[in-house]
Every structure is written in C-alpha cells, then in structure tokens.
KEDREN-875674 format. One record per residue: residue in three letters; x, y, z of N, C-alpha, C, O in turn. Coordinates in Angstrom, 2 decimals, always signed. Each point is the difference from the previous one (the first is absolute). Example, Ala and Ser with C-alpha at 12.3 -4.5 7.8 and 13.67 -1.06 7.14 Angstrom:
+-----+---------+---------+---------+---------+---------+---------+---------+---------+---------+---------+---------+---------+
:  aa :     n.x :     n.y :     n.z :    ca.x :    ca.y :    ca.z :     c.x :     c.y :     c.z :     o.x :     o.y :     o.z :
+-----+---------+---------+---------+---------+---------+---------+---------+---------+---------+---------+---------+---------+
: ALA :  +13.19 :   -5.69 :   +7.80 :   -0.89 :   +1.19 :   +0.00 :   +0.90 :   +1.20 :   +0.00 :   +1.04 :   -0.02 :   +0.66 :
: SER :   -1.39 :   +1.07 :   -1.38 :   +0.82 :   +1.19 :   +0.06 :   -0.77 :   +1.09 :   +0.73 :   +0.51 :   +1.11 :   +0.17 :
+-----+---------+---------+---------+---------+---------+---------+---------+---------+---------+---------+---------+---------+
***
This chain:
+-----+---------+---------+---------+---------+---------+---------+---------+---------+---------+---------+---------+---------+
:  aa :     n.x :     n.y :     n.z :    ca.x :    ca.y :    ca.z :     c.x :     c.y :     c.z :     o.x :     o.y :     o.z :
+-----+---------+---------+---------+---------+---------+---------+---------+---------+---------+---------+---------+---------+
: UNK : +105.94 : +116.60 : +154.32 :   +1.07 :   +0.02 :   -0.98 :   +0.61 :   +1.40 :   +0.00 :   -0.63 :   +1.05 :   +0.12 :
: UNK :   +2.03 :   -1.22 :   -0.29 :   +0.67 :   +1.34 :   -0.12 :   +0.77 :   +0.40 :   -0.83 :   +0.80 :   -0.75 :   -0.58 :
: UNK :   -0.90 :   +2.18 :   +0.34 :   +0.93 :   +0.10 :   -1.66 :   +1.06 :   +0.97 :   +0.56 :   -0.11 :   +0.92 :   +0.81 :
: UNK :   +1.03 :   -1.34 :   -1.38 :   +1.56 :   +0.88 :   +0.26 :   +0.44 :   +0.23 :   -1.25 :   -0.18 :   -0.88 :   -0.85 :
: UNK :   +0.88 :   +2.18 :   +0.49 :   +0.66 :   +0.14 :   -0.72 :   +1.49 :   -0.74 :   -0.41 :   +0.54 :   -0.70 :   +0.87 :
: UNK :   +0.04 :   +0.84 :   -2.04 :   +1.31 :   -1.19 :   +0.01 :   +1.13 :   +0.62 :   +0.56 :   +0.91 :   -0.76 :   +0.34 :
: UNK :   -0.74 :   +2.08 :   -0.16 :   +1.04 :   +0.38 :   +0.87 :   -0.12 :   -0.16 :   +1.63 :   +1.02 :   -0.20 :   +0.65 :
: UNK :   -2.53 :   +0.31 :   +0.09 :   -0.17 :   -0.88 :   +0.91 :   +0.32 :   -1.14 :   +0.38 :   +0.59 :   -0.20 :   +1.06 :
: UNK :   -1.06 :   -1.09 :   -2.18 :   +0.08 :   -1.22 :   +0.37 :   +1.45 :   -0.26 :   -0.20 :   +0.38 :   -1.06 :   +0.48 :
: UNK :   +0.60 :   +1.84 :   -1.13 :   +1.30 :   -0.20 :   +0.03 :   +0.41 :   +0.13 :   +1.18 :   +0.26 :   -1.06 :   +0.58 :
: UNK :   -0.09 :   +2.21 :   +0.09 :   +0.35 :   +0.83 :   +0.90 :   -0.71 :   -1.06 :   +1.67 :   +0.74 :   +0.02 :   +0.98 :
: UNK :   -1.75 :   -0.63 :   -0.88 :   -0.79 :   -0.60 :   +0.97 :   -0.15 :   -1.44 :   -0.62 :   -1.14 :   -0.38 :   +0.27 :
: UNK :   +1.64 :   -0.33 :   -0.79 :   +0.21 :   -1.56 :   -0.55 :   -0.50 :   -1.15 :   +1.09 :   -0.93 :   -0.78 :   -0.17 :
: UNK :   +1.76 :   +0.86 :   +1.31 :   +0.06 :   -0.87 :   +0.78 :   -0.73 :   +0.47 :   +0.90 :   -0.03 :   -0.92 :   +0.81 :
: UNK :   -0.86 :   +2.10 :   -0.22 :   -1.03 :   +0.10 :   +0.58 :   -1.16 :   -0.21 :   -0.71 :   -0.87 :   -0.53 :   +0.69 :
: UNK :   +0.46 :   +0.83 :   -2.14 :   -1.18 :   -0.85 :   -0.94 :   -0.03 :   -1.26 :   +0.48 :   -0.88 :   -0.55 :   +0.66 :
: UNK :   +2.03 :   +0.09 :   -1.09 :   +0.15 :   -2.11 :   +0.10 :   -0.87 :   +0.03 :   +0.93 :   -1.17 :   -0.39 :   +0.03 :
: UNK :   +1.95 :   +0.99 :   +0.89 :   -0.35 :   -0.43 :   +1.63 :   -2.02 :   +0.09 :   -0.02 :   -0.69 :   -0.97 :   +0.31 :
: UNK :   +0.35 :   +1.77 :   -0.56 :   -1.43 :   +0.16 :   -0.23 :   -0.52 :   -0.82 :   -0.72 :   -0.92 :   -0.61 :   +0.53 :
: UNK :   +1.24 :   +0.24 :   -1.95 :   -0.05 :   -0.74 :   -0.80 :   -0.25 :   -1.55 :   +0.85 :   -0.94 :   -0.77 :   -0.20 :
: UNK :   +1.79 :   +0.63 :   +0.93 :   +0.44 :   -1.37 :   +0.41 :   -1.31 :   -0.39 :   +1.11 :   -0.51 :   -1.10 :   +0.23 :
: UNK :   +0.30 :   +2.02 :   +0.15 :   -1.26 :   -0.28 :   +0.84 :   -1.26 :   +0.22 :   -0.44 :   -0.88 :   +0.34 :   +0.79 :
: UNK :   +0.64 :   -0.53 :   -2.21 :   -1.64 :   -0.33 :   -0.64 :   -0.44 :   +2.06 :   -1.13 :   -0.96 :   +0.16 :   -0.77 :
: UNK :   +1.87 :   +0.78 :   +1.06 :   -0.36 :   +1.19 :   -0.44 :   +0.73 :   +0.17 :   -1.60 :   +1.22 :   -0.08 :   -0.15 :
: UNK :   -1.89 :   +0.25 :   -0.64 :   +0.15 :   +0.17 :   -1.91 :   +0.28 :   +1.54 :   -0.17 :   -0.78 :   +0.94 :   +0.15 :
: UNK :   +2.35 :   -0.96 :   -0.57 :   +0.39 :   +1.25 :   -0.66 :   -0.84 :   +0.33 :   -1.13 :   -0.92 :   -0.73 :   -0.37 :
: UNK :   +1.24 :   +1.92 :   -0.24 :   -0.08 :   +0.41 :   -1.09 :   +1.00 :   +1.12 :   +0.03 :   +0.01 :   +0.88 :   +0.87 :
: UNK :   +1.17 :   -1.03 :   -2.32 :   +0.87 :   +0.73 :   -0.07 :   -0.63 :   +0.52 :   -1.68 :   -0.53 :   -0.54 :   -0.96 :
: UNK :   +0.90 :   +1.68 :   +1.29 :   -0.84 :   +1.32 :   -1.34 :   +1.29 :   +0.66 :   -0.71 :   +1.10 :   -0.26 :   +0.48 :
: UNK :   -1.17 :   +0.79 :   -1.17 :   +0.72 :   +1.06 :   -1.12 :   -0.40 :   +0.87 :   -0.14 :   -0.95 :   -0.10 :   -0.78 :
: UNK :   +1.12 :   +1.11 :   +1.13 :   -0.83 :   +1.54 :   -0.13 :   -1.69 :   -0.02 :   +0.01 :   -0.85 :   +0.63 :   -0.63 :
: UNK :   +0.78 :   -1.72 :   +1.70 :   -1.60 :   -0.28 :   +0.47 :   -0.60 :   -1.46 :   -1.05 :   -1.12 :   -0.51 :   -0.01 :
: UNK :   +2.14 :   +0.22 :   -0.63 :   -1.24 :   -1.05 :   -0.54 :   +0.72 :   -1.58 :   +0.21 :   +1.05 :   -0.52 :   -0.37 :
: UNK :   -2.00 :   +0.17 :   +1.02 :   +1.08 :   -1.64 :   -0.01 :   +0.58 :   -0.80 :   -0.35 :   -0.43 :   -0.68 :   -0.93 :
: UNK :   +1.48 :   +0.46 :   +1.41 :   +0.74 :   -1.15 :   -1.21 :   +0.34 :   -1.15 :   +0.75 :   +0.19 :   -1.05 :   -0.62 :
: UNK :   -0.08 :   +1.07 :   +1.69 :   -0.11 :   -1.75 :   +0.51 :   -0.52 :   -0.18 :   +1.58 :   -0.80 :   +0.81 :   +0.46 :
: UNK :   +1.22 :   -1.75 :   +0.21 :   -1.22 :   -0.03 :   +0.77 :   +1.17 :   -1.44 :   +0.90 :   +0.62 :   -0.93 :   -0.53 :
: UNK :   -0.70 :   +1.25 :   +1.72 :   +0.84 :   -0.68 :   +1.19 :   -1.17 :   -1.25 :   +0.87 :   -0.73 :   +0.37 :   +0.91 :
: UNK :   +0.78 :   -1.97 :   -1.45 :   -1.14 :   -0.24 :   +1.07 :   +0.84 :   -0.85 :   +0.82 :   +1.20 :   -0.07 :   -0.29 :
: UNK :   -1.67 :   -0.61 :   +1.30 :   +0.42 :   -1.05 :   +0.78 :   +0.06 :   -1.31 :   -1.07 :   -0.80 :   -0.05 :   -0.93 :
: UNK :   +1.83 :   -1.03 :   +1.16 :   +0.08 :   -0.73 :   +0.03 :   -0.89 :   -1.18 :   +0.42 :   +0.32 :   -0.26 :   +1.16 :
: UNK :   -1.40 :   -0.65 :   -1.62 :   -0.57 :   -0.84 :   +0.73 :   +0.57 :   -0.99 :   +0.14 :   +0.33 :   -0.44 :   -1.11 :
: UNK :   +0.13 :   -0.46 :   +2.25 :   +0.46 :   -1.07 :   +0.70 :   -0.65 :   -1.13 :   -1.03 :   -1.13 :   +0.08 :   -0.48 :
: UNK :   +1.85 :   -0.88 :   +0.32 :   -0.08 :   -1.42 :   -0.60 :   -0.78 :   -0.55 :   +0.42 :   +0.30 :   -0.16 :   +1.18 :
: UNK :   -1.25 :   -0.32 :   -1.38 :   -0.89 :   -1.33 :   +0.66 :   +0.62 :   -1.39 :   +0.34 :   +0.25 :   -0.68 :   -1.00 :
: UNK :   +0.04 :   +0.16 :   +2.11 :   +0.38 :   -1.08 :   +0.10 :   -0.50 :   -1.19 :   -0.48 :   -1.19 :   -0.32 :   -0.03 :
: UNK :   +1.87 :   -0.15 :   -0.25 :   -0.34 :   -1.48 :   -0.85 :   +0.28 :   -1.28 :   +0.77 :   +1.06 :   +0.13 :   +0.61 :
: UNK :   -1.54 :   -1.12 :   -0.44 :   +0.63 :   -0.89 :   +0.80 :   -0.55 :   -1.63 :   -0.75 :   -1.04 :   -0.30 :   -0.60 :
: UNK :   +1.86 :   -0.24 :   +0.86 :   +0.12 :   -1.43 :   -0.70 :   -0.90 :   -0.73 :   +0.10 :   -0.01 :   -0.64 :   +1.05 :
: UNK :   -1.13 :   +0.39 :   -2.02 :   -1.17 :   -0.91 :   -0.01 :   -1.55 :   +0.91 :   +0.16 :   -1.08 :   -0.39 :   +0.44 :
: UNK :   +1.31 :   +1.18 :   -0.77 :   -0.79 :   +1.38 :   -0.15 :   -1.45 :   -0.59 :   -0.58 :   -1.14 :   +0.12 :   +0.45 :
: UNK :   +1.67 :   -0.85 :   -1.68 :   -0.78 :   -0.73 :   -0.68 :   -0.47 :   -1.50 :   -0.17 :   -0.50 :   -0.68 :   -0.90 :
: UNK :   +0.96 :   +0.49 :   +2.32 :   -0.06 :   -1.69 :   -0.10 :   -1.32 :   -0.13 :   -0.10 :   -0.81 :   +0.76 :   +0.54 :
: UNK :   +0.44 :   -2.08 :   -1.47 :   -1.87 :   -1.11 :   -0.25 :   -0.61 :   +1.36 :   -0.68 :   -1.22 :   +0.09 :   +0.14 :
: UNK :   +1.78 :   +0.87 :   -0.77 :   -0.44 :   +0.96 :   -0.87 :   +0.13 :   -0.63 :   -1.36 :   -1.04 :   +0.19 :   -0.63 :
: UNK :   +1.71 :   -0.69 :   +0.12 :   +0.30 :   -0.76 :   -1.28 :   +0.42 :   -1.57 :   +0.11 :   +0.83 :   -0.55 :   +0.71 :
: UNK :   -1.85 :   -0.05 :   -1.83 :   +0.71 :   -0.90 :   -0.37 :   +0.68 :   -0.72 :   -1.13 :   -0.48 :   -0.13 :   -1.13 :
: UNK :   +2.00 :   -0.45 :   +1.66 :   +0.69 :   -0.40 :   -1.32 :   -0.59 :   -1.30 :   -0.35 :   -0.29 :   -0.89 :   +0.79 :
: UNK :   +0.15 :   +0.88 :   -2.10 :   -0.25 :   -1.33 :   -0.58 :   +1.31 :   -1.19 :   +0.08 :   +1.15 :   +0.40 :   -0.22 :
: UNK :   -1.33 :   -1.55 :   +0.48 :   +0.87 :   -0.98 :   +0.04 :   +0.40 :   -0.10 :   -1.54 :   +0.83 :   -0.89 :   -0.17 :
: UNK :   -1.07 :   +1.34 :   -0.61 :   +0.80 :   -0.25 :   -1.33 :   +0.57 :   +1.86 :   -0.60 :   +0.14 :   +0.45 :   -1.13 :
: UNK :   +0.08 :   +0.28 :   +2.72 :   +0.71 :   +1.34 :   -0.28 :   +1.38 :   -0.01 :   -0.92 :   +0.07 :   +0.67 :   -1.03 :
: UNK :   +1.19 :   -1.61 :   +1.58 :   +0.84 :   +0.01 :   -0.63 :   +0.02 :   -0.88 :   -0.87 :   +1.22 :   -0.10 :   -0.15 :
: UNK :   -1.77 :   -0.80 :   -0.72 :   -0.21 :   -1.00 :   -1.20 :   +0.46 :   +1.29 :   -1.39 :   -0.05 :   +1.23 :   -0.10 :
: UNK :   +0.41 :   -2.19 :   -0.63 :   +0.00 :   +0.66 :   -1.56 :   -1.20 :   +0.64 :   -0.74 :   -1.20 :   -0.25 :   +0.17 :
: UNK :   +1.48 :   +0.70 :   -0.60 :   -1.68 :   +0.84 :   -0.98 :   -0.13 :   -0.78 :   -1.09 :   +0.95 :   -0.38 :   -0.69 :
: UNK :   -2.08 :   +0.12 :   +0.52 :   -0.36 :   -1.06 :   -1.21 :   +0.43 :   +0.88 :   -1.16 :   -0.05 :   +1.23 :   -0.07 :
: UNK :   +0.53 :   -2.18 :   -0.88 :   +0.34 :   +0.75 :   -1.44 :   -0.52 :   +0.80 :   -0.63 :   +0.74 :   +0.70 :   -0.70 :
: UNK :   -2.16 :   -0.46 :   +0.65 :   -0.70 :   +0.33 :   -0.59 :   +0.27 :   +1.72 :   +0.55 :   +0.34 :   +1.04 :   -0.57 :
: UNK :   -0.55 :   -1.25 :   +1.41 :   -0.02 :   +1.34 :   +0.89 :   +0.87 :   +0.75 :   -0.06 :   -0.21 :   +1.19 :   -0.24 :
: UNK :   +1.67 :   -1.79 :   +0.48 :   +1.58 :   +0.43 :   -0.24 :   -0.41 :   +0.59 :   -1.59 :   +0.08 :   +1.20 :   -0.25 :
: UNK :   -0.44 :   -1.99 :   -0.57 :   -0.41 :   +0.40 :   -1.55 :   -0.42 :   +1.40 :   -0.30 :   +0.52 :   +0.71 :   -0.86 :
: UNK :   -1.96 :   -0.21 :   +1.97 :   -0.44 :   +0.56 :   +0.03 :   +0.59 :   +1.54 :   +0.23 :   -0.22 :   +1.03 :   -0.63 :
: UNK :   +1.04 :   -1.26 :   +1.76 :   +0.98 :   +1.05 :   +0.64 :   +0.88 :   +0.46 :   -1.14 :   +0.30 :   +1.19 :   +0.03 :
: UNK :   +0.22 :   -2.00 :   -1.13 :   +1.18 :   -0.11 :   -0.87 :   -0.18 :   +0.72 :   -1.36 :   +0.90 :   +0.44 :   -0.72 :
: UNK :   -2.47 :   -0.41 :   +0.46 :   -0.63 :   +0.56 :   -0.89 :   -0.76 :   +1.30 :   -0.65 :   -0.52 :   -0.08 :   -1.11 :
+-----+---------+---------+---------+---------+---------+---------+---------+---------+---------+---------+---------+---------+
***
C-alpha cells in the first residue's frame, strides 16, 4: 500500500488509477494523516440463469389467496 500526499495524487491522477487498476491501494494523506484511500474495483460475479434450479420448492398452492384469517392477521 502506498501513501501520497493530495497535491501528488492531484498532480499524478491517472498514473495512481493506472496502478490502482491493476490490484495496488492508494492512500492519499493531509499533512501525513489519512483521509481516503484508492482501491480497485472488484468485477461482478457472473450470474447465469438457473443458478438455482431443484434448490427450491414452490408449493402448488404458491399463487392461491391467503386464507382470511391470516390476511386478518397482517391487517391488525
């Protein structure tokens, strides 16, 4: 990890990124003491359709009405 001052990281922006961008964590300081901190971005995890298939099952009475009682319950 590396600490730069903020007239540095002004002055060198797009050479940080550039470091930044390949896995290395700023640290930008104020007269030595830190105030924020530059990390990489982590990539999204891909998701893909059926991820979860025979993981759950819906009951055949999923979309039916809620018995009254219950609706009652919610209402109260």
């Amino acid at each position: 990890m590396t600490s730069v001052g903020i007239h540095e990281a002004k002055t060198n922006l797009s050479k940080l990124l550039r470091r930044v961008s390949v896995g290395e964590e700023i640290i930008i300081t104020r007269s030595g003491e830190p105030i924020a901190k530059i990390v990489p971005i982590k990539p999204d995890q891909k998701r893909w359709f059926g991820i979860d298939a025979d993981r759950y099952e819906v009951p055949d009475d999923f979309n039916e009405p809620l018995p009254e009682e219950l609706i009652a319950a919610f209402e109260s």
